[in-house]
N, C-alpha and C positions, 0 to 999 in steps of 0.2 A: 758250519761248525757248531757242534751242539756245546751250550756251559752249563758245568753243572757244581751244584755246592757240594759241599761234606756232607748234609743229609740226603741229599738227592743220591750219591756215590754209595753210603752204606744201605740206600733201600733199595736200590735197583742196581745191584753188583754185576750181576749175571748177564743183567743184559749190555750192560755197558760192555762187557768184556765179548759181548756176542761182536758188536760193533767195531769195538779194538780189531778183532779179527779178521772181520771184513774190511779192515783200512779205513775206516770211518773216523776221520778226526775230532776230536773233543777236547774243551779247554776246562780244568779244574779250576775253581777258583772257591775262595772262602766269601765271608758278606762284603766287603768292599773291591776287591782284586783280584786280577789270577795270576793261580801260584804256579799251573804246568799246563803244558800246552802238548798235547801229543799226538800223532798221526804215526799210525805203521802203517804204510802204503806198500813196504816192499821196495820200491823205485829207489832207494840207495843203498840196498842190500847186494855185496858181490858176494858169489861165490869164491870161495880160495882154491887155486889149483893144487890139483896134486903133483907133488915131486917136489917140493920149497925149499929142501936140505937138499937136492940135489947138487942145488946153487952154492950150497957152503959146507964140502963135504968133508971140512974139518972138523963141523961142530958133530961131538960124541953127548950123549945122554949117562950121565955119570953113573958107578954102578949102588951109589948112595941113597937112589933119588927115592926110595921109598922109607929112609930113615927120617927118625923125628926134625925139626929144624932145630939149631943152636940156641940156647934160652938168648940168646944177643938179638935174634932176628925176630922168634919168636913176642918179643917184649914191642917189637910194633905192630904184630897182631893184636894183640889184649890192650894196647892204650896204654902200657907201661914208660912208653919211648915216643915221641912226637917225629 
């Protein structure tokens, strides 16, 4: 597992991310510790089948669902509301 700091991260971005991609795991860490530890390996990625609502073919998709959200709900998107 390769570690790497904050300067090592913003000078060699591209290739980090070359590695991320081939499931090469690396552990970020700042000067004294690490802060994230990441592997995409794939190996606990499932696919979702198709047909899911089949199972619950009560549930309807409202005919609202492309209107604004209510400023109530919206106000915990923006930090307004905890």
């Amino acid at each position: 597992m390769q570690q790497l700091n904050i300067n090592e991260v913003k000078t060699h971005l591209s290739g980090i991310l070359a590695q991320v991609k081939k499931a090469k795991p690396w552990l970020y860490a700042d000067a004294t510790s690490p802060l994230l530890k990441e592997n995409l390996s794939g190996s606990n990625i499932k696919k979702r089948p198709l047909g899911l609502m089949k199972k619950n073919p009560d549930f309807k998709i409202p005919d609202d669902i492309h209107e604004p959200l209510p400023d109530e709900i919206l106000a915990y998107f923006t930090g307004e509301k905890d």
